[in-house]
TORPA-4810 file (N, C-alpha, C, O; in nm, 3 decimals):
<nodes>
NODE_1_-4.034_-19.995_-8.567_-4.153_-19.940_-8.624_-4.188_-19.808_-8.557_-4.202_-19.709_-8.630_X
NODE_2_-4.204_-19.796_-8.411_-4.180_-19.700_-8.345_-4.117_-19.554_-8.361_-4.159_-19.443_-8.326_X
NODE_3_-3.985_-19.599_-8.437_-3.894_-19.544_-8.477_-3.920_-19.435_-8.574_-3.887_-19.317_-8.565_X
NODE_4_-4.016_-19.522_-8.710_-4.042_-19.500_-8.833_-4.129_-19.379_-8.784_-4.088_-19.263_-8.793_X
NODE_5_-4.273_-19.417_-8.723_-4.391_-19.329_-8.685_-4.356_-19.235_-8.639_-4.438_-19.144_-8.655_X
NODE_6_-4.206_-19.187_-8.545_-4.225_-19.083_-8.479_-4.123_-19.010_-8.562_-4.094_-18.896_-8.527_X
NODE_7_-4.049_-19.075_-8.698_-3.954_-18.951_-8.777_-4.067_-18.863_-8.845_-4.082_-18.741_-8.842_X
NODE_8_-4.179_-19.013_-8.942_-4.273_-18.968_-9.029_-4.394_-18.844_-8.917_-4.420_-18.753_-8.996_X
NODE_9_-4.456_-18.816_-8.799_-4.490_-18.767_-8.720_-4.389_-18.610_-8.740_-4.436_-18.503_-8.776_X
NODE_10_-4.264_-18.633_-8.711_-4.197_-18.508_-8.707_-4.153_-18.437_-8.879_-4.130_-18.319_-8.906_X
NODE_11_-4.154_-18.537_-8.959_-4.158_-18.498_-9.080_-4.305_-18.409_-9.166_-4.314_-18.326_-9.257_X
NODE_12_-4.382_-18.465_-9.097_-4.562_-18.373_-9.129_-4.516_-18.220_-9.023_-4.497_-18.126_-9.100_X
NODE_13_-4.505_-18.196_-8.938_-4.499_-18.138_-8.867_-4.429_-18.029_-8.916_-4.471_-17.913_-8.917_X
NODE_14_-4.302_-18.075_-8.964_-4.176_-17.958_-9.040_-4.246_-17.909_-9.172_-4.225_-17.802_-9.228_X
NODE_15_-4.301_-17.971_-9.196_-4.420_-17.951_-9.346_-4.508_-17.841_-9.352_-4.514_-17.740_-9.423_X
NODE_16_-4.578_-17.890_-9.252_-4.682_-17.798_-9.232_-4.630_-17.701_-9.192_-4.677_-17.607_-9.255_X
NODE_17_-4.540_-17.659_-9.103_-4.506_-17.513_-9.070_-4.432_-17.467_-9.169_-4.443_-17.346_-9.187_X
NODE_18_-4.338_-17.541_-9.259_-4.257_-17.480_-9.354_-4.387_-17.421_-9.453_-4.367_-17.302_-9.475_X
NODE_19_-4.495_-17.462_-9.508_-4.607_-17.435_-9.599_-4.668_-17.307_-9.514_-4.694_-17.206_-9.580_X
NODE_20_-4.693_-17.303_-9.376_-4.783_-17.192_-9.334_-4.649_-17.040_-9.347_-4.657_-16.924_-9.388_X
NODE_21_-4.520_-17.139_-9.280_-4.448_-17.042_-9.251_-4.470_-17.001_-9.154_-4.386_-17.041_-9.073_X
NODE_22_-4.563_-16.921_-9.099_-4.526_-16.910_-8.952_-4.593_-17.017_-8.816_-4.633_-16.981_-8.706_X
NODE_23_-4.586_-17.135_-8.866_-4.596_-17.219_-8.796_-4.792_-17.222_-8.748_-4.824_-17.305_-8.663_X
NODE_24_-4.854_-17.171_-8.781_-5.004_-17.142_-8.750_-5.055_-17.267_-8.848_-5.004_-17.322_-8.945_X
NODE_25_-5.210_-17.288_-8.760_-5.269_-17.424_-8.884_-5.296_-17.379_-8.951_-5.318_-17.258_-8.959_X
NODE_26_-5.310_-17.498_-9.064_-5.334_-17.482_-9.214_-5.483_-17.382_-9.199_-5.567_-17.387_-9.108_X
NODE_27_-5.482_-17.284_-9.332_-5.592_-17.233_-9.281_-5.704_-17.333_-9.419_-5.646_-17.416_-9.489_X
NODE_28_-5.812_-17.316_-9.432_-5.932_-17.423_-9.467_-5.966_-17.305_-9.579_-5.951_-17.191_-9.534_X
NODE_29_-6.004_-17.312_-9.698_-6.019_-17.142_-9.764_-6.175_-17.305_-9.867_-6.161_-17.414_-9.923_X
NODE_30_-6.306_-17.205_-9.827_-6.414_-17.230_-9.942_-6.403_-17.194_-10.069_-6.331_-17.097_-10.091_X
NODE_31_-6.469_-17.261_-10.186_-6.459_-17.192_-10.326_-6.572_-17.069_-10.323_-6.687_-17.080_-10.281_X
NODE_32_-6.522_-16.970_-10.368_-6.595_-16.859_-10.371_-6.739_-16.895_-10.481_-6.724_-16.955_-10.587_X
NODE_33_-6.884_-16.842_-10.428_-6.987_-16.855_-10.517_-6.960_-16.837_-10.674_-6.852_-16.778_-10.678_X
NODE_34_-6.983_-16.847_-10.743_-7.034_-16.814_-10.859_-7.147_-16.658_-10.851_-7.123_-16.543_-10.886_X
NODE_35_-7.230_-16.701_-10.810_-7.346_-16.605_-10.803_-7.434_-16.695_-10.681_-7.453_-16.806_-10.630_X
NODE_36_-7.473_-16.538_-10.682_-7.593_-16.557_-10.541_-7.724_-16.471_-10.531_-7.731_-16.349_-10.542_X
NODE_37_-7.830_-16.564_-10.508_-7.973_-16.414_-10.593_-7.939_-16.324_-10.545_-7.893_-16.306_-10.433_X
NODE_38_-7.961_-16.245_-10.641_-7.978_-16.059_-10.584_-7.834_-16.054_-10.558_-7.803_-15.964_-10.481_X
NODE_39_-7.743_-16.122_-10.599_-7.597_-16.065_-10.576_-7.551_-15.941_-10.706_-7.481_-15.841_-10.689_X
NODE_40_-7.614_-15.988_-10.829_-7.552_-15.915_-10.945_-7.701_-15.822_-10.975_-7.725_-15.773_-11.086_X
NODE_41_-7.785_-15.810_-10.869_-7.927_-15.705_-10.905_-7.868_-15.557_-10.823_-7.803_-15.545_-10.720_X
NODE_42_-7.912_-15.471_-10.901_-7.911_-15.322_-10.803_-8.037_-15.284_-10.845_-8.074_-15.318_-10.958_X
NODE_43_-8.141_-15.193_-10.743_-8.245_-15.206_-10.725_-8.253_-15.054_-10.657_-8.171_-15.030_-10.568_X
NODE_44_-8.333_-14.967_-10.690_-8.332_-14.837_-10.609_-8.464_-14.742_-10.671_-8.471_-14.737_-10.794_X
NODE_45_-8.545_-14.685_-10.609_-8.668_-14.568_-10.639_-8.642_-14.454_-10.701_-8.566_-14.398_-10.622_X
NODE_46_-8.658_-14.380_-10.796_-8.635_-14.230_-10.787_-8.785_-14.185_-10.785_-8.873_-14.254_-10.838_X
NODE_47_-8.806_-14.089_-10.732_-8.745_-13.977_-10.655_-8.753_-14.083_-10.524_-8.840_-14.165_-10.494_X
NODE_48_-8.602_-14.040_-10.444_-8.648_-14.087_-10.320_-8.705_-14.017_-10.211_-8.662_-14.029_-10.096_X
NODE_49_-8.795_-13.949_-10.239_-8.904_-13.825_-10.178_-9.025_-13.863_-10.272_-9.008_-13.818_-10.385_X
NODE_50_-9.131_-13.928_-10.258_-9.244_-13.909_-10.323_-9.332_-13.755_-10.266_-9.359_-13.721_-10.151_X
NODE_51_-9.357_-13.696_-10.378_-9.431_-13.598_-10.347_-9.594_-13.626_-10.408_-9.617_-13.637_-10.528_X
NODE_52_-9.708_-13.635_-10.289_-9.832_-13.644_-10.305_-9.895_-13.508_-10.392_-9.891_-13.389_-10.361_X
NODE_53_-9.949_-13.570_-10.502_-10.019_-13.488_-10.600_-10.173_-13.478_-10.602_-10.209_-13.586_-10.650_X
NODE_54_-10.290_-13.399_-10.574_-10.389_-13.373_-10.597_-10.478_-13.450_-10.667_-10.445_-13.442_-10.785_X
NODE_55_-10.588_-13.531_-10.654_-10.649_-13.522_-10.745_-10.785_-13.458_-10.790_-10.867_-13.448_-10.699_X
NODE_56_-10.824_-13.413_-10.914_-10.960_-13.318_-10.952_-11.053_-13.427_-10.908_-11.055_-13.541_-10.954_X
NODE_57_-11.129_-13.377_-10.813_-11.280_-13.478_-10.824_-11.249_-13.605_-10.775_-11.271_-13.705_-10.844_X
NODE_58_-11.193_-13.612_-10.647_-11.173_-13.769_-10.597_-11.329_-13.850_-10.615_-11.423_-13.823_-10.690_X
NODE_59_-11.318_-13.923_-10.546_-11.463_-14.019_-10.526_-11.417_-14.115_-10.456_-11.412_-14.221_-10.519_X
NODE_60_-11.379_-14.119_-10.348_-11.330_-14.271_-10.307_-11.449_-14.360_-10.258_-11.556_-14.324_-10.208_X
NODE_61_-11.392_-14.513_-10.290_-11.299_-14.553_-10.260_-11.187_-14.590_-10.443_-11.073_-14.629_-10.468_X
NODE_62_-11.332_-14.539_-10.540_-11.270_-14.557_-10.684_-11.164_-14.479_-10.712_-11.064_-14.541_-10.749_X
NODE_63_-11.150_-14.321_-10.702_-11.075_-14.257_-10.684_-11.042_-14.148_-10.576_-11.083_-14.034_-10.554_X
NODE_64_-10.954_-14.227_-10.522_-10.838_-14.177_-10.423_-10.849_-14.017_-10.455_-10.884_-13.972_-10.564_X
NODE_65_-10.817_-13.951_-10.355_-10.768_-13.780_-10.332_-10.620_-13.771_-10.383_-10.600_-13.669_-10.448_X
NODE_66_-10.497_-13.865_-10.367_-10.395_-13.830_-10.378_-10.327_-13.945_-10.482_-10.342_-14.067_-10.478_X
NODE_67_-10.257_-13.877_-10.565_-10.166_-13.992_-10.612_-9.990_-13.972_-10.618_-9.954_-13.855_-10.629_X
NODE_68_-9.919_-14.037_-10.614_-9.797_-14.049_-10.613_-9.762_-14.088_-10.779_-9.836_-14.120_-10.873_X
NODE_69_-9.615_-14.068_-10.767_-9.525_-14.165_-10.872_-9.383_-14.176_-10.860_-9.299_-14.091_-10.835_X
NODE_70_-9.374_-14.292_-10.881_-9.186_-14.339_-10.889_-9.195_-14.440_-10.999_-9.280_-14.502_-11.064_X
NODE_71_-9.038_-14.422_-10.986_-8.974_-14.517_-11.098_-8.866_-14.623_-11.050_-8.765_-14.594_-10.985_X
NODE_72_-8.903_-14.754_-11.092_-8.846_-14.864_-10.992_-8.685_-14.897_-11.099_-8.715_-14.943_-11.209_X
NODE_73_-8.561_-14.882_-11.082_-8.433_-14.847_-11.154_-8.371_-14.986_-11.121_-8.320_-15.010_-11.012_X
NODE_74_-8.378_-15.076_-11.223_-8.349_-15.203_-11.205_-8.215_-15.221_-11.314_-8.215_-15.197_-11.435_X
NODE_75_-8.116_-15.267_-11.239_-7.995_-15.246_-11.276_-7.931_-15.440_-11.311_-7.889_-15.489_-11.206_X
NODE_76_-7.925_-15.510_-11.396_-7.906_-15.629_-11.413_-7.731_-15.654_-11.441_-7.687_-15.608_-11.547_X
NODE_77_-7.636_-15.725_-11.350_-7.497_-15.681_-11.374_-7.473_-15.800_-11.442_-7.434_-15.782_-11.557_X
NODE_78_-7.483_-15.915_-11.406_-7.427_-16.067_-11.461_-7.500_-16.173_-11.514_-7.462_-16.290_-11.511_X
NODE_79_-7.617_-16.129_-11.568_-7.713_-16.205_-11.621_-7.898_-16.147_-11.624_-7.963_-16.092_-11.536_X
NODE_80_-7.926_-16.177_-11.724_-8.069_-16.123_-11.745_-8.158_-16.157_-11.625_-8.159_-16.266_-11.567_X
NODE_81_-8.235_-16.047_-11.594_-8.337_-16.092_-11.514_-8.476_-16.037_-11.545_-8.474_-15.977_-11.653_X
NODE_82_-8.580_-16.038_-11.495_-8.718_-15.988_-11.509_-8.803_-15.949_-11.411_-8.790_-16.016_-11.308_X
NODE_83_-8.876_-15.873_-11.408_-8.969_-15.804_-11.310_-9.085_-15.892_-11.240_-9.185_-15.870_-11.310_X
NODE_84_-9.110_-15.952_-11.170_-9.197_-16.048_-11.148_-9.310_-16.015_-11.079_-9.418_-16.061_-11.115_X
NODE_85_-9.302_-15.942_-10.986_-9.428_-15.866_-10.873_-9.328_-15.682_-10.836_-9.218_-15.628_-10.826_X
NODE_86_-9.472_-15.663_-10.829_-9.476_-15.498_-10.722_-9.538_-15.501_-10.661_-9.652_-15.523_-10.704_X
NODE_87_-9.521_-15.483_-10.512_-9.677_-15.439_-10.432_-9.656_-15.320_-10.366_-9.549_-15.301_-10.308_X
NODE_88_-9.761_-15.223_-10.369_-9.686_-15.060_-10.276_-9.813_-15.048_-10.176_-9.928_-15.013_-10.201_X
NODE_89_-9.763_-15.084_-10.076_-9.872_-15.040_-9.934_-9.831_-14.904_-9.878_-9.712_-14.895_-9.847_X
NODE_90_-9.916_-14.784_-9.859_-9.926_-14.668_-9.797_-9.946_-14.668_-9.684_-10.039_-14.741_-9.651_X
NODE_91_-9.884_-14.601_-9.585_-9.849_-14.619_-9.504_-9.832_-14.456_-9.419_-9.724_-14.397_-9.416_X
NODE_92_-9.954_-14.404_-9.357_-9.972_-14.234_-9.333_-9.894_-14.194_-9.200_-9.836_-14.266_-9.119_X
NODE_93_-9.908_-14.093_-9.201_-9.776_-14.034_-9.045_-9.870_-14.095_-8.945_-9.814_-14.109_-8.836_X
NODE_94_-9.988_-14.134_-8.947_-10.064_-14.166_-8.833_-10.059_-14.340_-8.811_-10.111_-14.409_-8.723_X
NODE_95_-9.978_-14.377_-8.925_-9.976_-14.549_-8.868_-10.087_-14.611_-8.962_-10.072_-14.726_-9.004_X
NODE_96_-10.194_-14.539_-8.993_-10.287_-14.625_-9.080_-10.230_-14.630_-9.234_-10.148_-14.558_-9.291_X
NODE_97_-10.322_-14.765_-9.288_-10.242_-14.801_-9.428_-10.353_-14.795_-9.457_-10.449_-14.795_-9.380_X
NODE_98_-10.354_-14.786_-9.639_-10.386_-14.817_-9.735_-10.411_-14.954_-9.789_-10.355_-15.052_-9.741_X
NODE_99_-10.483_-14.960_-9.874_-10.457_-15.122_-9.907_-10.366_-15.141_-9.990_-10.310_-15.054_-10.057_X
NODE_100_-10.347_-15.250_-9.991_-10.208_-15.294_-10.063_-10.255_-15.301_-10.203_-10.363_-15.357_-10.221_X
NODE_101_-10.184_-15.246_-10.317_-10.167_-15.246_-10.427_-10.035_-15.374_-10.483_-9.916_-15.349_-10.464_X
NODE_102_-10.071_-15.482_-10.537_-10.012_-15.596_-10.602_-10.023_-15.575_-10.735_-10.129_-15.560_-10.797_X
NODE_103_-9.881_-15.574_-10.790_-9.872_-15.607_-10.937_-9.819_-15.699_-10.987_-9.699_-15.690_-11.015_X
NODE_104_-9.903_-15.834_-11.018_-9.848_-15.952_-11.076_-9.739_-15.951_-11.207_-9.718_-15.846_-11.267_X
NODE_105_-9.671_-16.075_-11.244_-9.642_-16.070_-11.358_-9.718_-16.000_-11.470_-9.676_-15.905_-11.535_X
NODE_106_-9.849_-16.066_-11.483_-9.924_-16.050_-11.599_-9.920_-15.893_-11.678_-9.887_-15.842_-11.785_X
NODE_107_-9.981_-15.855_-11.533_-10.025_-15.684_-11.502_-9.916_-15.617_-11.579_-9.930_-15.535_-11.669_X
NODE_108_-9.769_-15.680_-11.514_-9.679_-15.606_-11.551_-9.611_-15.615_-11.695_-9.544_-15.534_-11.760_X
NODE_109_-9.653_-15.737_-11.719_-9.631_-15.729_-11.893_-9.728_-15.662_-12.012_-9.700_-15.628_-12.127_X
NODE_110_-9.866_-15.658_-11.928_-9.935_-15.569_-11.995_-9.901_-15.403_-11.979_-9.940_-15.319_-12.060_X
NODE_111_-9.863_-15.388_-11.922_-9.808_-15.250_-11.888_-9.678_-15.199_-11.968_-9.675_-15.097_-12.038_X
NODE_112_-9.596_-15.268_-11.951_-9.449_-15.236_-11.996_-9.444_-15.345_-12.115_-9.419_-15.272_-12.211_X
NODE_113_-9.449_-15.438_-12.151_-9.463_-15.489_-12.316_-9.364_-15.609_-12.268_-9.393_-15.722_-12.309_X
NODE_114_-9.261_-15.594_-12.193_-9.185_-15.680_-12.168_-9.137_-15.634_-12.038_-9.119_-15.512_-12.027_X
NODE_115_-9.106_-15.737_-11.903_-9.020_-15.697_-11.782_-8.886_-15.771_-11.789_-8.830_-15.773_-11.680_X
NODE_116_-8.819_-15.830_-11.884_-8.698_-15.853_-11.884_-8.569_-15.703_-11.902_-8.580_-15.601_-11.971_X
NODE_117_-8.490_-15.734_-11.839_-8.355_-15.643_-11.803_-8.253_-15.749_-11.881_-8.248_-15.871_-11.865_X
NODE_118_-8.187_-15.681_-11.953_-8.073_-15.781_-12.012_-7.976_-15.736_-11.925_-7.971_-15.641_-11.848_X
NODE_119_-7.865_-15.867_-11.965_-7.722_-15.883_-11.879_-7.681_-15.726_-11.886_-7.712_-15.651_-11.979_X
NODE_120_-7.609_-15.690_-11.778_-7.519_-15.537_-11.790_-7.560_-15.451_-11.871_-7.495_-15.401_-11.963_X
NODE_121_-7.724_-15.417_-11.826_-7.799_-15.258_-11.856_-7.887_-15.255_-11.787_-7.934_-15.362_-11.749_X
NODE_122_-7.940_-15.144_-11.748_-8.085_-15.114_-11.667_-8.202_-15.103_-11.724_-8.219_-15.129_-11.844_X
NODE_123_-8.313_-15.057_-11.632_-8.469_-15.072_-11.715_-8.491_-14.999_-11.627_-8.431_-15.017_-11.521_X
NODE_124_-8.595_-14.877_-11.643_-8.664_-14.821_-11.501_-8.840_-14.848_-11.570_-8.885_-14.847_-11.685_X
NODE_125_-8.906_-14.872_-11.424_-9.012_-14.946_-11.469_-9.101_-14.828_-11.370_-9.085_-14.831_-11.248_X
NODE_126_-9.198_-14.722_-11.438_-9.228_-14.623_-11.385_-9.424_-14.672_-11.324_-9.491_-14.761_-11.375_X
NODE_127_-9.459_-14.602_-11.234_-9.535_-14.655_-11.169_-9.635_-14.524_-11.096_-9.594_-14.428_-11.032_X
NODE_128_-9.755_-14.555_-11.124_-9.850_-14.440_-11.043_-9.907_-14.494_-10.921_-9.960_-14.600_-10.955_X
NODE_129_-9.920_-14.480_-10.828_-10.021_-14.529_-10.710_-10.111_-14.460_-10.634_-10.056_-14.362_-10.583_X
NODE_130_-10.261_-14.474_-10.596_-10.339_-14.380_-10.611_-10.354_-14.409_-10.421_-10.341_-14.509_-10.351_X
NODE_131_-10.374_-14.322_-10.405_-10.379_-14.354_-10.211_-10.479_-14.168_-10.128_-10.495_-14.054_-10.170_X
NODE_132_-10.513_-14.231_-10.018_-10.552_-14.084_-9.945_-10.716_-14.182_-9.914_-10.777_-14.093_-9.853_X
NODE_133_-10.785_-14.265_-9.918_-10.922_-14.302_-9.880_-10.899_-14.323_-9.744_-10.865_-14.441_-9.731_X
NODE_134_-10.900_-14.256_-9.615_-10.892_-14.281_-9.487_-10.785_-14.303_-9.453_-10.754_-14.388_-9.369_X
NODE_135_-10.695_-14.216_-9.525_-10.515_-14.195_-9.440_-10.494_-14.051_-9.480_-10.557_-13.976_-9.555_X
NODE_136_-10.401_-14.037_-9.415_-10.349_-13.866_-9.417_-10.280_-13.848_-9.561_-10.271_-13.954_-9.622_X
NODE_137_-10.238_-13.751_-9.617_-10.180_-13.733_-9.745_-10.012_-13.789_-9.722_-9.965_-13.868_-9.805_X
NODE_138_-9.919_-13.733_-9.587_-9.855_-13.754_-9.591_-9.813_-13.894_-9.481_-9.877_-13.919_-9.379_X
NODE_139_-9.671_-13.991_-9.540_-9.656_-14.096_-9.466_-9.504_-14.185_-9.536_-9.404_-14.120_-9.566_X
NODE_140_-9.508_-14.307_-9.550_-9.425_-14.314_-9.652_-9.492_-14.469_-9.739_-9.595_-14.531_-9.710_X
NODE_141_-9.415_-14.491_-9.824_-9.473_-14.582_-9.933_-9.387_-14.711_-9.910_-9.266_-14.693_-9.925_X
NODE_142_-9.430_-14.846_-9.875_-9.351_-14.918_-9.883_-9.373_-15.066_-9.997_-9.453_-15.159_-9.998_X
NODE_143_-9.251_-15.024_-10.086_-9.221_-15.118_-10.195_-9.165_-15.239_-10.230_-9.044_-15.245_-10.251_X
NODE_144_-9.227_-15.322_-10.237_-9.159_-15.443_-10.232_-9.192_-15.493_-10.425_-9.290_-15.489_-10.500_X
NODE_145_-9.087_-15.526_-10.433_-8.996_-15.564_-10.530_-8.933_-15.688_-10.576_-8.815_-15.710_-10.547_X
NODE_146_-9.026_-15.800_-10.669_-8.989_-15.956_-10.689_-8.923_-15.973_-10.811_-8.991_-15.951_-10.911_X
NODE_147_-8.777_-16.015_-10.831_-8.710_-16.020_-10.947_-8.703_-16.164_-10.953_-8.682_-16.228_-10.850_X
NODE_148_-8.719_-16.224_-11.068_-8.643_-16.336_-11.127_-8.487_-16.340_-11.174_-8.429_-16.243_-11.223_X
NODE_149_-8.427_-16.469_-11.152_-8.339_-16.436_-11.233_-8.282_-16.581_-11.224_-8.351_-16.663_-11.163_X
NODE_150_-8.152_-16.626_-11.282_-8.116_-16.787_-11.330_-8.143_-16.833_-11.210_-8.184_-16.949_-11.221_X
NODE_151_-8.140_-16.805_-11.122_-8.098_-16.835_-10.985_-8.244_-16.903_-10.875_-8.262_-16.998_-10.799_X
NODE_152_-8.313_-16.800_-10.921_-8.455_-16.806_-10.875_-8.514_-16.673_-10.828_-8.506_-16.582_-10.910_X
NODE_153_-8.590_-16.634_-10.667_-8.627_-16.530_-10.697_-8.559_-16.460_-10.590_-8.516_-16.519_-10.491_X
NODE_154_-8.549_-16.356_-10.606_-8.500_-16.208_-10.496_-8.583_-16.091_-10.460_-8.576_-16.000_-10.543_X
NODE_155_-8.644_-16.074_-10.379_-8.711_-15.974_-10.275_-8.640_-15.878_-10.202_-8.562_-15.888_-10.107_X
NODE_156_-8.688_-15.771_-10.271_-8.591_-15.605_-10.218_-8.765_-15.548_-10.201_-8.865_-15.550_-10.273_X
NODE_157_-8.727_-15.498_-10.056_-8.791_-15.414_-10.006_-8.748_-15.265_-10.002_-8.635_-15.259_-9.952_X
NODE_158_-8.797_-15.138_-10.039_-8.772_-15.026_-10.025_-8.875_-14.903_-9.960_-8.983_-14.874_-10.011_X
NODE_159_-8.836_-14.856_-9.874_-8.956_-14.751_-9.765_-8.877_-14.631_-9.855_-8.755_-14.612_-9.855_X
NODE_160_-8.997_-14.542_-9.944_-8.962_-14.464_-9.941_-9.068_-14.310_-9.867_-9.188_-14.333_-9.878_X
NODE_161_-9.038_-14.185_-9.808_-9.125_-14.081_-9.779_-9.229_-14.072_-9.886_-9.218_-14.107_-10.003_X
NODE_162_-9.317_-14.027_-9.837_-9.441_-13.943_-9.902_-9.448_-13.835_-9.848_-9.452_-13.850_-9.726_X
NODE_163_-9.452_-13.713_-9.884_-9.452_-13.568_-9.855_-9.545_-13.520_-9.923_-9.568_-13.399_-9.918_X
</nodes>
């Protein structure tokens, strides 16, 4: 019996190195994802320089001295997704912020008519934000960005300048 165990022992052995070939262990290989949130999203600001614009006749805290604008470039590669939240907090060269500006779903369907992105095309979803009540004009803008998609949800953050 002895006998048997130690041919069958040397017979696995010749196996396995004949399969690796160079005699190294088997290597272990995972099945690659399918998808993974925010794997098939591209997500990016234009301009990536916000330039602060004037406004006639501020009044704060109703209306702000300065306003900005960008456009949020939502790129959908392997399946539909939708716009779910925006929030843009200002953020001045001196460290003080602004308050945070939140844009729910709702907001955003009243705005744009629809926030769905179909499979393999983009949407740019353009955006004003009014800022300057007890911060400097210049600083930078930071955007955060909630997509849906089959998967569930994905959070892209983007800092862009204010000049």
């Amino acid at each position: 019996m002895k006998k048997y165990a130690a041919s069958f022992g040397l017979v696995t052995l010749a196996a396995t190195i004949a399969c690796n070939g160079d005699g190294s262990a088997p290597r272990v290989t995972n099945p690659t994802p399918l998808a993974t949130v925010g794997a098939s999203t591209n997500v990016s600001i234009r301009p990536s320089i916000i330039t602060a614009q004037a406004v006639n006749q501020p009044s704060c805290p109703l209306v702000p001295p300065f306003v900005g604008s960008l456009g949020v470039d939502i790129q959908a590669v392997d399946f539909p997704l939708s716009l779910s939240r925006v929030q843009m907090t200002f953020i001045d060269s001196a460290g003080l912020s602004a308050p945070t500006v939140t844009l729910p779903a709702p907001v955003l369907t009243r705005q744009f008519g629809s926030t769905l992105v179909e499979a393999r095309s983009g949407r740019t979803f353009t955006f004003t934000f009014p800022f300057g009540c007890n911060t400097r004009r210049t600083g930078q803008l930071v955007v955060v960005i909630v997509i849906n998609d089959r998967d569930g949800q994905d959070t892209k953050e983007i800092l862009v300048p204010v000049r």
